[in-house]
C-alpha positions as a LaTeX table, in Angstrom:
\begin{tabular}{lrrr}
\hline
Residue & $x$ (\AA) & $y$ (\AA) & $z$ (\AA) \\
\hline
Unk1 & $-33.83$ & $-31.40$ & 79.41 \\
Unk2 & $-35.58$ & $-29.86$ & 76.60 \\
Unk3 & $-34.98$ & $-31.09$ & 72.99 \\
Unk4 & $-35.74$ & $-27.81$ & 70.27 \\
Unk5 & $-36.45$ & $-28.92$ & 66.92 \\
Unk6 & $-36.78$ & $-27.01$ & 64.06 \\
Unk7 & $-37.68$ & $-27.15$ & 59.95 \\
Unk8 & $-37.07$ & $-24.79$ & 57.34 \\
Unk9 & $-37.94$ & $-25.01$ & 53.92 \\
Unk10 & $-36.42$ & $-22.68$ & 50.90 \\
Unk11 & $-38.57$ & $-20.62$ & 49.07 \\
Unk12 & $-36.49$ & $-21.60$ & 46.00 \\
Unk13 & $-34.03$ & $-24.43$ & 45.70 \\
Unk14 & $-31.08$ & $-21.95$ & 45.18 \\
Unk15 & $-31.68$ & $-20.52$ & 48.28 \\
Unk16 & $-31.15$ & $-23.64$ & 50.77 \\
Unk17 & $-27.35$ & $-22.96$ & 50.92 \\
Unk18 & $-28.09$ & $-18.97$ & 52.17 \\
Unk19 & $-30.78$ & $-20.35$ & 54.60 \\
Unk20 & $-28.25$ & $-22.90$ & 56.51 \\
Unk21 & $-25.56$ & $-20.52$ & 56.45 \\
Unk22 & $-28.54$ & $-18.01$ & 58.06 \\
Unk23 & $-29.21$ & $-20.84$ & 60.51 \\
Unk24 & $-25.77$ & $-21.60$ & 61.30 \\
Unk25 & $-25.25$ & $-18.19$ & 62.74 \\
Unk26 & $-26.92$ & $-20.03$ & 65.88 \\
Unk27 & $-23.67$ & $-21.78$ & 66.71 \\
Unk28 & $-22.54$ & $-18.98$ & 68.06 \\
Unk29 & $-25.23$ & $-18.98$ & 70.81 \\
Unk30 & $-23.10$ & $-20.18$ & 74.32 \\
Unk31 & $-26.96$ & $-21.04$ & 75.76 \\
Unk32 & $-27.33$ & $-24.61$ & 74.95 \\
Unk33 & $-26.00$ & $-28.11$ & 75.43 \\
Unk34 & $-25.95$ & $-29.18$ & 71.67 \\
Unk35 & $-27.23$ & $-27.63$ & 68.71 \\
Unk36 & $-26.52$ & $-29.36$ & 65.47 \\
Unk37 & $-27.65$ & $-27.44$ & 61.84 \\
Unk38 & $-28.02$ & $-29.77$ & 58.89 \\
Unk39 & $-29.53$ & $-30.44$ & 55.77 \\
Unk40 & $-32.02$ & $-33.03$ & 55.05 \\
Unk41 & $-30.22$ & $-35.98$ & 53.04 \\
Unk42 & $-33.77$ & $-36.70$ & 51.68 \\
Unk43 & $-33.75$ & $-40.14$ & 51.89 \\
Unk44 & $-37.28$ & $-40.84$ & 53.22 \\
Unk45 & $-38.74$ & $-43.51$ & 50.65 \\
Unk46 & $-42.41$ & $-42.06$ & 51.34 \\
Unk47 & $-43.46$ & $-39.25$ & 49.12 \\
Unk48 & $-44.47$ & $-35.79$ & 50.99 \\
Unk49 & $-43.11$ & $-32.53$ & 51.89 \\
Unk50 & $-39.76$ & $-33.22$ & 53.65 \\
Unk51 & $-37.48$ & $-29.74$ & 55.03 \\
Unk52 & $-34.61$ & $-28.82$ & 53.43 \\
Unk53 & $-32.77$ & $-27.69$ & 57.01 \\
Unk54 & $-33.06$ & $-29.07$ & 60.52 \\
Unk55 & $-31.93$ & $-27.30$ & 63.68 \\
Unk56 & $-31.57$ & $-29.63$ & 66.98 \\
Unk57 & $-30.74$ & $-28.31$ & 70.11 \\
Unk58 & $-30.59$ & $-29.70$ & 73.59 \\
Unk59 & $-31.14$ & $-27.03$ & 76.88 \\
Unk60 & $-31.43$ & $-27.53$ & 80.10 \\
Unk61 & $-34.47$ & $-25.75$ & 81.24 \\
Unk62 & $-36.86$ & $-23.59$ & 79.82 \\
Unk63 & $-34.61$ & $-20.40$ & 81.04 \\
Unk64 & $-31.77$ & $-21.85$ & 78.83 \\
Unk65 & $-34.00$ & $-22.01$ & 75.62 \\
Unk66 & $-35.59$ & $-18.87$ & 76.45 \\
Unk67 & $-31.78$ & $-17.06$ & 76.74 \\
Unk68 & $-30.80$ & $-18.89$ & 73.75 \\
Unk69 & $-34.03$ & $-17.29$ & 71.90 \\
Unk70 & $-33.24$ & $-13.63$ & 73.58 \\
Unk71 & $-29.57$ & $-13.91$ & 72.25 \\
Unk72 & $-28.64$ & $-11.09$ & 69.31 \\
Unk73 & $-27.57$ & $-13.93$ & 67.13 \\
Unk74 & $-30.70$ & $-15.26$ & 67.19 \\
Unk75 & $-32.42$ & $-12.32$ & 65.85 \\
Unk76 & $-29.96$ & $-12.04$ & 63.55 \\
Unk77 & $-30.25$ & $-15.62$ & 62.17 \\
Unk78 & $-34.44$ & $-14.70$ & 61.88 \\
Unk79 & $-33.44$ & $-11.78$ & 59.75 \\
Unk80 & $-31.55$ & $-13.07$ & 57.45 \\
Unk81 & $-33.81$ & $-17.11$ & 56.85 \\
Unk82 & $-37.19$ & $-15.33$ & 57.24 \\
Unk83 & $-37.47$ & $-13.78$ & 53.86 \\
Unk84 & $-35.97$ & $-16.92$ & 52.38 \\
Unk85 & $-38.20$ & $-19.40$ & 54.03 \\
Unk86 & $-41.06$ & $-21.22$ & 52.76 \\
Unk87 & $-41.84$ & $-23.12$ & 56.08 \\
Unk88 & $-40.80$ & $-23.64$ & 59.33 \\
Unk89 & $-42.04$ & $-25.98$ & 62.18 \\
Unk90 & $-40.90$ & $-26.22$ & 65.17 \\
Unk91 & $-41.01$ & $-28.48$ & 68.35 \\
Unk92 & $-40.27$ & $-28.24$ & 71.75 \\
Unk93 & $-40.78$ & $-31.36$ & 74.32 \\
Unk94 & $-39.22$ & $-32.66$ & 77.26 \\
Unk95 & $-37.20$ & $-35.37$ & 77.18 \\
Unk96 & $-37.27$ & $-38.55$ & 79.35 \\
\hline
\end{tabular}
């Protein structure tokens, strides 16, 4: 199984809400086995950057994530967080 992370930061504050409802448009995406969208409760007692929005999804294989990333609603979701976004990491990694 493969476990796909993801952060986003806003550009602005005001625009968190617009990037998770961008992000949530993944949802819709049939090519996973989970994939949860939420916002950071920011809780972390040490100081740093921290993301405003975490995507998790679990896939199978690398042809399920790579179906998942070819899906329309995936573009879409890029086109509407990308010009909102400040940051974004994301990880990949197999899981035991």
């Amino acid at each position: 199984m493969i476990r796909h992370i993801v952060f986003f930061t806003a550009k602005r504050p005001e625009d968190r809400d617009r990037v998770r409802e961008g992000l949530e448009l993944l949802k819709g995406i049939p090519d996973c086995i989970r994939l949860e969208i939420a916002e950071n409760r920011f809780e972390d007692p040490i100081p740093g950057p921290s993301p405003d929005v975490v995507v998790y999804g679990e896939f199978e294989d690398e042809a399920q994530l790579a179906a998942y990333k070819a899906h329309p609603l995936y573009q879409e979701s890029i086109a509407r967080v990308r010009p909102l976004r400040e940051m974004r990491i994301a990880a990949d990694f197999l899981a035991d």
